[in-house]
C-alpha positions as protocol buffer text, in pm:
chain_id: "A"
residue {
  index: 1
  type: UNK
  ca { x: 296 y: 9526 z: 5 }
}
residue {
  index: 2
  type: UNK
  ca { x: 375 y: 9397 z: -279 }
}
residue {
  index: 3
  type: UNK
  ca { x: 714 y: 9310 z: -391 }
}
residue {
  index: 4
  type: UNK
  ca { x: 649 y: 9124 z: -774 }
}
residue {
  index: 5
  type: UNK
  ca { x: 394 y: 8859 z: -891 }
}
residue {
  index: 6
  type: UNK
  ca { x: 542 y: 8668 z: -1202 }
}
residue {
  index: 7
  type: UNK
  ca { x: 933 y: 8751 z: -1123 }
}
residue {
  index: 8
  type: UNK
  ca { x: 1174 y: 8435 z: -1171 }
}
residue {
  index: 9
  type: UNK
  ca { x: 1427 y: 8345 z: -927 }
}
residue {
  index: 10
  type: UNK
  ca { x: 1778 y: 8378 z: -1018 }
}
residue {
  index: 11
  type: UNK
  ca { x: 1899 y: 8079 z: -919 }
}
residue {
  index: 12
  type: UNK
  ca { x: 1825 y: 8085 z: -556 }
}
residue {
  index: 13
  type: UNK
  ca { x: 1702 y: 7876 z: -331 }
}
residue {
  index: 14
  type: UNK
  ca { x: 1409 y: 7881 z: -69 }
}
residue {
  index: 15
  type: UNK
  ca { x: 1451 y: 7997 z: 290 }
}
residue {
  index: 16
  type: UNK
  ca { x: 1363 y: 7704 z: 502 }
}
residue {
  index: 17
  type: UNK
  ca { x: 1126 y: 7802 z: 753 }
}
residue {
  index: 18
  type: UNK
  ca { x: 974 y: 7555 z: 1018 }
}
residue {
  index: 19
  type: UNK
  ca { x: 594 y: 7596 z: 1185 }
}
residue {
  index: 20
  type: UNK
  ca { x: 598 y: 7858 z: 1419 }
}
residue {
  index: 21
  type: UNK
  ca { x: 383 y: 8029 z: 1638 }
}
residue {
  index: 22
  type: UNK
  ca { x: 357 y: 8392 z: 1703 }
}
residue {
  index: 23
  type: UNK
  ca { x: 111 y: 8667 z: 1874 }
}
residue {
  index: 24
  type: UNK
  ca { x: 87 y: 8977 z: 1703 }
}
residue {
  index: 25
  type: UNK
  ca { x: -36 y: 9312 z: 1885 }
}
residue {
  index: 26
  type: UNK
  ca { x: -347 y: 9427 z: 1609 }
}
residue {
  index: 27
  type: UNK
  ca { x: -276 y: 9816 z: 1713 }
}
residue {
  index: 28
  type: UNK
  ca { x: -38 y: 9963 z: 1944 }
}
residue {
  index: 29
  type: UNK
  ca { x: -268 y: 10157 z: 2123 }
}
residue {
  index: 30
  type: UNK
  ca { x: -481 y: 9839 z: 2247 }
}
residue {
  index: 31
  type: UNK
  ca { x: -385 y: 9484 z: 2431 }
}
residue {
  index: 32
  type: UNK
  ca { x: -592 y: 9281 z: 2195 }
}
residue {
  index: 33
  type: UNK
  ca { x: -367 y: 9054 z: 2027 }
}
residue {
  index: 34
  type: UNK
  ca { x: -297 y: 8856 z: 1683 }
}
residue {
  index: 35
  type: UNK
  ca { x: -213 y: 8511 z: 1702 }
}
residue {
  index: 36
  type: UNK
  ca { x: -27 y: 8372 z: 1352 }
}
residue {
  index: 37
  type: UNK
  ca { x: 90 y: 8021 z: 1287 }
}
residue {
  index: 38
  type: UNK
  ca { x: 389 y: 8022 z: 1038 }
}
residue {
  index: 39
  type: UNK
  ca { x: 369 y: 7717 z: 823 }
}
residue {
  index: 40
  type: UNK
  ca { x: 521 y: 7604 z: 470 }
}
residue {
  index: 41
  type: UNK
  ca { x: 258 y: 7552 z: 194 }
}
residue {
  index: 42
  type: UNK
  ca { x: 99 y: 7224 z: 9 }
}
residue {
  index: 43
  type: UNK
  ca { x: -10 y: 7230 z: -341 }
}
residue {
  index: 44
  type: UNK
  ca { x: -313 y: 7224 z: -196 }
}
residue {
  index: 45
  type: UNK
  ca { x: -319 y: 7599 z: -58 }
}
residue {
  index: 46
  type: UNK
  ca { x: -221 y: 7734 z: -416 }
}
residue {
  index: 47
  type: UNK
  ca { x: -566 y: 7829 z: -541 }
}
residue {
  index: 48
  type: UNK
  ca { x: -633 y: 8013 z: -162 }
}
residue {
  index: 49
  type: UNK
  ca { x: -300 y: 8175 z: -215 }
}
residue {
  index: 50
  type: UNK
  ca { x: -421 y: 8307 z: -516 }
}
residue {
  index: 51
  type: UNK
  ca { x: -684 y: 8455 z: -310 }
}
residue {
  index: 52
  type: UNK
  ca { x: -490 y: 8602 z: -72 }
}
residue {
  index: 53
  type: UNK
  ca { x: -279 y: 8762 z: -335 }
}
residue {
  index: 54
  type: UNK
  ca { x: -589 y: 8863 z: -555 }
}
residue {
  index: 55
  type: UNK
  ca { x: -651 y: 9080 z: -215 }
}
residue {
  index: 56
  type: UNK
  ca { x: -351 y: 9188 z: -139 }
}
residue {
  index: 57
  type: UNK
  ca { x: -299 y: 9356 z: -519 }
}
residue {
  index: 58
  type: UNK
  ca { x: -660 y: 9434 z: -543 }
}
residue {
  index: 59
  type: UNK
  ca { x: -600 y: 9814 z: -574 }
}
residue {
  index: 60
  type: UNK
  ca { x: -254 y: 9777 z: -800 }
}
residue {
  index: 61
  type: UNK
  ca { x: -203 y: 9962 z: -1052 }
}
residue {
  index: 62
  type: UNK
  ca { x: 33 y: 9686 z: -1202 }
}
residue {
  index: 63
  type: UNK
  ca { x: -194 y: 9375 z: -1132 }
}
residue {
  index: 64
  type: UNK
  ca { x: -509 y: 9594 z: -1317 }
}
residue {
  index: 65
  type: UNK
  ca { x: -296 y: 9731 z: -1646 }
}
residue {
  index: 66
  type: UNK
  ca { x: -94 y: 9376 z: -1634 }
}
residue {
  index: 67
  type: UNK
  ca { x: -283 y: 9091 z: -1532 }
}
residue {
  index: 68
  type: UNK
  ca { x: -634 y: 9141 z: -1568 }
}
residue {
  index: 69
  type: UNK
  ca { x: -863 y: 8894 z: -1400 }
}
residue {
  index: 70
  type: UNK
  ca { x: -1067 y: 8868 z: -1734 }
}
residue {
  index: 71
  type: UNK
  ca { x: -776 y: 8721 z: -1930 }
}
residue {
  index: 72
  type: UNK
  ca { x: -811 y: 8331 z: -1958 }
}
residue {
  index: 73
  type: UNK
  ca { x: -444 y: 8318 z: -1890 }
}
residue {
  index: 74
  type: UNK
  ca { x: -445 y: 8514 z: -1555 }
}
residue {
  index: 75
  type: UNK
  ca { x: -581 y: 8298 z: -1325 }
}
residue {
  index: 76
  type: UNK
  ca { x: -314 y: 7956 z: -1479 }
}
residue {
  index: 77
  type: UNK
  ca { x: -25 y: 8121 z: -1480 }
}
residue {
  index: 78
  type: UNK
  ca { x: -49 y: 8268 z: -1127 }
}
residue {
  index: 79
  type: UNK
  ca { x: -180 y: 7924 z: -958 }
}
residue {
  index: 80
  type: UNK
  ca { x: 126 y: 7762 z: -1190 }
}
residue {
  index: 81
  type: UNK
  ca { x: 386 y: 8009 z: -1032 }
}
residue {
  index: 82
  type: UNK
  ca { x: 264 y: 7917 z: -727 }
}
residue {
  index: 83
  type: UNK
  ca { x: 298 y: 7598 z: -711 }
}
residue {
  index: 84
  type: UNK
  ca { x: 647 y: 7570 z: -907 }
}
residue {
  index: 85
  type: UNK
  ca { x: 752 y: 7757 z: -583 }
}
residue {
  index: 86
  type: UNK
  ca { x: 550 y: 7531 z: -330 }
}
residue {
  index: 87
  type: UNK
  ca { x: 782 y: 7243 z: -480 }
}
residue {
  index: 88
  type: UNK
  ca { x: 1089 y: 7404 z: -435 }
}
residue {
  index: 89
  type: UNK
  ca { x: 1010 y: 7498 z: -46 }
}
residue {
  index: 90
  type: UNK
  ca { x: 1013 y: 7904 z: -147 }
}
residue {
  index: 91
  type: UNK
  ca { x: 691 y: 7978 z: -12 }
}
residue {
  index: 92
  type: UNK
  ca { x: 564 y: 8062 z: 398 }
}
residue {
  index: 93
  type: UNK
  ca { x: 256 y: 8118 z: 476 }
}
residue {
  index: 94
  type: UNK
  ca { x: 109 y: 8333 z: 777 }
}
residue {
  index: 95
  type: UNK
  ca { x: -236 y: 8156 z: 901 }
}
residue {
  index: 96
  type: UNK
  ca { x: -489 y: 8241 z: 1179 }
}
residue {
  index: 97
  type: UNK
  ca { x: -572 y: 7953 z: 1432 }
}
residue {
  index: 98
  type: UNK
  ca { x: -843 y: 7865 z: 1246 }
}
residue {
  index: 99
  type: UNK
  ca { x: -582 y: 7807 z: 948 }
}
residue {
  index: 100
  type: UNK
  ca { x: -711 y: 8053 z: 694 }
}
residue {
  index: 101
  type: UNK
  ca { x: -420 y: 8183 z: 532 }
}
residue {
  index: 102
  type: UNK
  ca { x: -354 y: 8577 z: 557 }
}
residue {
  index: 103
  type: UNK
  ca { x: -55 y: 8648 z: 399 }
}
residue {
  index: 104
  type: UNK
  ca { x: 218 y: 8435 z: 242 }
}
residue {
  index: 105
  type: UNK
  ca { x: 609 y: 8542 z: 123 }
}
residue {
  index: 106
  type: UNK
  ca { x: 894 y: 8418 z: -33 }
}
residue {
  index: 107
  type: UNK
  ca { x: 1218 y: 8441 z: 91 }
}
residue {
  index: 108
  type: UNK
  ca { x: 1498 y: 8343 z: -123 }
}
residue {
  index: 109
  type: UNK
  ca { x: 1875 y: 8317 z: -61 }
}
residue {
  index: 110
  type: UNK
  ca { x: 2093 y: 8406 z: -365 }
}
residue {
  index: 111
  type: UNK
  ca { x: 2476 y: 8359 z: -223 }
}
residue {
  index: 112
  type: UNK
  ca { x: 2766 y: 8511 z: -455 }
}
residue {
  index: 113
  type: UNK
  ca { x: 2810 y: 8303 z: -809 }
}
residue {
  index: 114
  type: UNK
  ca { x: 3161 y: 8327 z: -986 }
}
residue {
  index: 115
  type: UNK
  ca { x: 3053 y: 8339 z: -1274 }
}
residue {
  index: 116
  type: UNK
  ca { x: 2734 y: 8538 z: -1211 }
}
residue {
  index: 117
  type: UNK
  ca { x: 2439 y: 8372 z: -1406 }
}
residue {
  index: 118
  type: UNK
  ca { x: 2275 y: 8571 z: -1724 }
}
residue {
  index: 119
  type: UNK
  ca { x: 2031 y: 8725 z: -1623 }
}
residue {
  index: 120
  type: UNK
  ca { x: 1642 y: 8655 z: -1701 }
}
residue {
  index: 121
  type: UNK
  ca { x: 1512 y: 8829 z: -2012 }
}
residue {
  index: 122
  type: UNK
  ca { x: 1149 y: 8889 z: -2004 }
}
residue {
  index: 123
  type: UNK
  ca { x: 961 y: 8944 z: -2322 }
}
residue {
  index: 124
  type: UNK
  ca { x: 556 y: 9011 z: -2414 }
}
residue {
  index: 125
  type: UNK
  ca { x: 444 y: 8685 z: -2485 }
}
residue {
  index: 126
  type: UNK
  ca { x: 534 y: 8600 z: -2105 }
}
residue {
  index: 127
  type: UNK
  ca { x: 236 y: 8824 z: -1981 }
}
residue {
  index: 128
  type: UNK
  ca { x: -102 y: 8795 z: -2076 }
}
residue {
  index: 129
  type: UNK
  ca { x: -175 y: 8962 z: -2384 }
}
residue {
  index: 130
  type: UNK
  ca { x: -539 y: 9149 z: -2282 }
}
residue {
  index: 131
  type: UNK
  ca { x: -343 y: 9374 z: -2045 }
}
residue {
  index: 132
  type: UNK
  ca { x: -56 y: 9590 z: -2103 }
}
residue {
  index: 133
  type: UNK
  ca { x: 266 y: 9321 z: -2185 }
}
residue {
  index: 134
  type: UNK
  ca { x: 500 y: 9578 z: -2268 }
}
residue {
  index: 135
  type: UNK
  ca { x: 468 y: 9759 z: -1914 }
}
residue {
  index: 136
  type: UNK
  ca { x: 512 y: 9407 z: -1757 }
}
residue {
  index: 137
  type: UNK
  ca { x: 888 y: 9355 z: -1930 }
}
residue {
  index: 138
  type: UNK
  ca { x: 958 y: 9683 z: -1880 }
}
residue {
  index: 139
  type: UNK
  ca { x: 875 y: 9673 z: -1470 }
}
residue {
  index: 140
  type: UNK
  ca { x: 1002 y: 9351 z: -1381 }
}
residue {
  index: 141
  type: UNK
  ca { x: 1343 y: 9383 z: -1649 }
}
residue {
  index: 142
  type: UNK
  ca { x: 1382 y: 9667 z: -1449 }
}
residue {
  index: 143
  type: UNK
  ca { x: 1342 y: 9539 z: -1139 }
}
residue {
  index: 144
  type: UNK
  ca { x: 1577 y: 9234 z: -1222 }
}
residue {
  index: 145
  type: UNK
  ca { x: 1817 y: 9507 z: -1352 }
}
residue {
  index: 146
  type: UNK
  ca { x: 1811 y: 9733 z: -1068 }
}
residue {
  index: 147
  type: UNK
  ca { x: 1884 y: 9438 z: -803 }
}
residue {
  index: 148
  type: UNK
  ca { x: 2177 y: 9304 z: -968 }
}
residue {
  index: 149
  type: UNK
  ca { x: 2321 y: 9654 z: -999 }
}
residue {
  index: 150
  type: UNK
  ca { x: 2277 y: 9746 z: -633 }
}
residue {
  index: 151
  type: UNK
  ca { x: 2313 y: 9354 z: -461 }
}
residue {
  index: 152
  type: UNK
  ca { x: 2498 y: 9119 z: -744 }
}
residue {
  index: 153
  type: UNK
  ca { x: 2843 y: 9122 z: -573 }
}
residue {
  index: 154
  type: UNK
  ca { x: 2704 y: 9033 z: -236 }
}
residue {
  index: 155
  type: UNK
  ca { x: 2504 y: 8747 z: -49 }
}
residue {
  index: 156
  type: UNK
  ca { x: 2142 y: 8828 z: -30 }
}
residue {
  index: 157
  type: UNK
  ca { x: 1830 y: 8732 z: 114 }
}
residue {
  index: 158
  type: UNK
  ca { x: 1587 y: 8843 z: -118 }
}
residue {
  index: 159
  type: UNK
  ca { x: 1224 y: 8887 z: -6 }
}
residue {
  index: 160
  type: UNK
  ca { x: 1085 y: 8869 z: -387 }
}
residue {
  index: 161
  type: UNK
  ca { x: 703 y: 8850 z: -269 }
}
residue {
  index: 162
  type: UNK
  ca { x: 517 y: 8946 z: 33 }
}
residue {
  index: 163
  type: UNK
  ca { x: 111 y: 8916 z: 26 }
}
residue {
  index: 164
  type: UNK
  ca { x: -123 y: 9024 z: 268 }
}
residue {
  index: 165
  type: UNK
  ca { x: -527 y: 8992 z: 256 }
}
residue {
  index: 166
  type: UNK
  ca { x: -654 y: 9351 z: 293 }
}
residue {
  index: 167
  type: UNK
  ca { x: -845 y: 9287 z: 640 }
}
residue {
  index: 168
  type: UNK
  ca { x: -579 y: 9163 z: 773 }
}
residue {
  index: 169
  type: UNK
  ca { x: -289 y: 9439 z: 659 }
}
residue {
  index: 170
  type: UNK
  ca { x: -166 y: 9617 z: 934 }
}
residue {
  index: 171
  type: UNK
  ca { x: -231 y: 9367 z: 1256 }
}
residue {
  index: 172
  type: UNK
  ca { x: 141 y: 9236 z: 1233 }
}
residue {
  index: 173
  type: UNK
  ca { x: 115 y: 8972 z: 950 }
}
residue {
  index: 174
  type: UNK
  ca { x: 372 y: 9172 z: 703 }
}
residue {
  index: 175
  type: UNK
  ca { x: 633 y: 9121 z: 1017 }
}
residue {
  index: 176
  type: UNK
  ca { x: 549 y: 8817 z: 1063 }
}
residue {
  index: 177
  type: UNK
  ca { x: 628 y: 8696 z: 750 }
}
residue {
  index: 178
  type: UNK
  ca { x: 965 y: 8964 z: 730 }
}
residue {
  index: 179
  type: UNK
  ca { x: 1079 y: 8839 z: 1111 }
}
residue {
  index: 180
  type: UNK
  ca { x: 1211 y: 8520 z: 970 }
}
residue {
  index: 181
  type: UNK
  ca { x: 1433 y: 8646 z: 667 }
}
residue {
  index: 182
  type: UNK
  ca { x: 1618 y: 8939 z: 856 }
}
residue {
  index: 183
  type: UNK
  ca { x: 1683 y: 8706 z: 1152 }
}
residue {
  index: 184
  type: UNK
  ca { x: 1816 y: 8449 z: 937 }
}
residue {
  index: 185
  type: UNK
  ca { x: 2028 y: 8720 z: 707 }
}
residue {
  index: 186
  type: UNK
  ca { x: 2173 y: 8844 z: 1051 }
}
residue {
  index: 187
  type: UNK
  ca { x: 2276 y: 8507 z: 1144 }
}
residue {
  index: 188
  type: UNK
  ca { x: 2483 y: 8465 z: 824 }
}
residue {
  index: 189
  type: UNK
  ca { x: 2594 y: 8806 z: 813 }
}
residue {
  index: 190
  type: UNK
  ca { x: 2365 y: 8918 z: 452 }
}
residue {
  index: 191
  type: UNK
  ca { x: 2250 y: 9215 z: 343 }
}
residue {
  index: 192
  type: UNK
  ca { x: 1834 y: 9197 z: 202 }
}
residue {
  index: 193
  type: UNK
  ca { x: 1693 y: 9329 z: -62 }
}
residue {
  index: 194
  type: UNK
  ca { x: 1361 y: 9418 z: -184 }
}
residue {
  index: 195
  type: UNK
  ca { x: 1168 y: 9569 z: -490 }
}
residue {
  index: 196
  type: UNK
  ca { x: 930 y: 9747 z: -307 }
}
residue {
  index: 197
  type: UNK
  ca { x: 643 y: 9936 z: -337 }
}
residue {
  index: 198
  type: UNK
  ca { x: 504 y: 10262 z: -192 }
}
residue {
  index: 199
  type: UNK
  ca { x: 247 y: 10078 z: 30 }
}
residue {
  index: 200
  type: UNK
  ca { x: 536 y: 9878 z: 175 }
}
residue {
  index: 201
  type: UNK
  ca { x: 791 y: 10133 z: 198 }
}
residue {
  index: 202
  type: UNK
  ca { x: 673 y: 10219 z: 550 }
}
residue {
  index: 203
  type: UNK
  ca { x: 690 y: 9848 z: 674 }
}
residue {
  index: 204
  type: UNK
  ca { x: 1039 y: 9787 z: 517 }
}
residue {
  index: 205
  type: UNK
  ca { x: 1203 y: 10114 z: 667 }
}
residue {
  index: 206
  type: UNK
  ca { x: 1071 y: 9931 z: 1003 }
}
residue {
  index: 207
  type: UNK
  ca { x: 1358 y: 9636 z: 959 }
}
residue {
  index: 208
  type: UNK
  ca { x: 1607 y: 9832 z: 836 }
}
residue {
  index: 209
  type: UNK
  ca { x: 1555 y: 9819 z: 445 }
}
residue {
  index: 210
  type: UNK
  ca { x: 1673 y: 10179 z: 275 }
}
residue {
  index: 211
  type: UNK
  ca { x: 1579 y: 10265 z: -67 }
}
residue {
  index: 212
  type: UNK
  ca { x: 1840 y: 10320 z: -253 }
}
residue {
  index: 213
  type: UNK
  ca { x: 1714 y: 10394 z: -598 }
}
residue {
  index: 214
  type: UNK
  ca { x: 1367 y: 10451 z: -731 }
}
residue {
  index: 215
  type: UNK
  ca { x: 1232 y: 10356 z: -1064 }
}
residue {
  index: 216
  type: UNK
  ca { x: 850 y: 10486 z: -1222 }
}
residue {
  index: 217
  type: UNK
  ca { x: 661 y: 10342 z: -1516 }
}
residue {
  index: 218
  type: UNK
  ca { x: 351 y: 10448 z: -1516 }
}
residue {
  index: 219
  type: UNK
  ca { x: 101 y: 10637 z: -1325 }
}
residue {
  index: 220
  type: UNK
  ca { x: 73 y: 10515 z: -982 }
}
residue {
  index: 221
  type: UNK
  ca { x: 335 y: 10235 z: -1076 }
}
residue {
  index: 222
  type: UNK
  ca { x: 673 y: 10257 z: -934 }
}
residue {
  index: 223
  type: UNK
  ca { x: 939 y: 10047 z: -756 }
}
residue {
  index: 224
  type: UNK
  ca { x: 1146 y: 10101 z: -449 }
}
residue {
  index: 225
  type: UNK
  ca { x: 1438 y: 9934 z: -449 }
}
residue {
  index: 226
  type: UNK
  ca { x: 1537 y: 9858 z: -96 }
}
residue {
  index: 227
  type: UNK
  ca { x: 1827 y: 9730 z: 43 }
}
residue {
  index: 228
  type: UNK
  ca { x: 1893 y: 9638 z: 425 }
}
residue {
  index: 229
  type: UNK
  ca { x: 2285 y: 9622 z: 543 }
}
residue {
  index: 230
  type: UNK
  ca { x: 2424 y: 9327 z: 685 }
}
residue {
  index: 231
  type: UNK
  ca { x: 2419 y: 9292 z: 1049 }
}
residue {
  index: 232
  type: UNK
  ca { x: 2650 y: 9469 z: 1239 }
}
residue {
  index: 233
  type: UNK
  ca { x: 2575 y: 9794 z: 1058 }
}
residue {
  index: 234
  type: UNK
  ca { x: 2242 y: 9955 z: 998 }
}
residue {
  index: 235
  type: UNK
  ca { x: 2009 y: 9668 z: 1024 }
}
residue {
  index: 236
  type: UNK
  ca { x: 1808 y: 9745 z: 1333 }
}
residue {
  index: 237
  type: UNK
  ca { x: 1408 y: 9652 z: 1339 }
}
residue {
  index: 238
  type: UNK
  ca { x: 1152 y: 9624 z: 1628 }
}
């Protein structure tokens, strides 16, 4: 479910999102039930996010060719990201009612700018240098790219990350974490956008997202980049 681990924010700002509780079926087929506790992060829960997201991406193609656990610089720069985005009230997180942390996102408003900020240039010596640098420009340039062509003239709600521990993918934690972001697009009257991938795809379709373009870089590495219409046209989700 990944959406991007090291991408910058444009000049947005975090989706506030208060505690909230909610019970999650863990299959359709049975009654037994999910409950999740949607909180905001401390600086604190960065190195268990890291975790969670070292899960989550356990199987990427990306996270292996691009961010090797070996490098010394992995491990900094992700717990750094992190908590850049704790501060600025980015990050949710989707915890059990014990309170270990499942999944987390970030949800990120970016309203219409006259004059639209430059956008981010990426470059090698961003990425650690063990693993494949090069791809990592190339993917999330792209990404960045691909988003301003298809959303830069409109509000959006950007979902730019969405991590879920493998155990507990696919027992509602994904929607969980998506609920929040749609509902509060829909309220405003957004469209949503997100650079997923082909893991997610399924989940996205769910609220509404539609790919509209589709970009490969490697084997087994590609983005789909999603888009969900404001409400009042094709938006629905269950």
């Amino acid at each position: 479910m990944e959406t991007s681990t090291l991408l910058h924010s444009q000049l947005t700002v975090g989706l506030p999102i208060h505690p909230k509780k909610f019970v999650q079926k863990k299959n359709k087929s049975k009654s037994e039930k999910m409950a999740l506790i949607l909180r905001k992060p401390t600086l604190d829960d960065a190195v268990h996010m890291l975790a969670v997201q070292n899960s989550a991406f356990k199987d990427s193609a990306l996270n292996i060719r691009c961010f090797p656990a070996s490098d010394p610089k992995t491990e900094p720069s992700q717990i750094e990201w992190i908590k850049d985005k704790i501060r600025l009230q980015e990050l949710t997180l989707a915890c059990d009612e014990e309170g270990r942390i499942l999944g987390w996102s970030r949800w990120v408003r970016r309203p219409i700018q006259d004059p639209r900020p430059p956008k981010p240039i990426f470059t090698p010596d961003m990425y650690p240098q063990t693993g494949d640098p090069e791809l990592a420009v190339r993917f999330f340039q792209t990404n960045v790219e691909r988003m301003e062509d298809i959303v830069g003239s409109e509000n959006v709600m950007f979902l730019s990350m969405l991590v879920v521990r493998q155990e507990a993918q696919r027992k509602g934690v994904g929607s969980a974490l998506i609920k929040p972001g749609v509902q509060a697009a829909d309220e405003e009257g957004w469209i949503c956008y997100v650079n997923g991938t082909e893991g997610g795809k399924g989940l996205y379709e769910k609220f509404g997202f539609r790919t509209v373009e589709t970009s490969c870089f490697a084997d087994g590495i590609l983005t789909h980049h999603m888009k969900r219409e404001a409400k009042g046209t094709a938006n629905s989700y269950h």
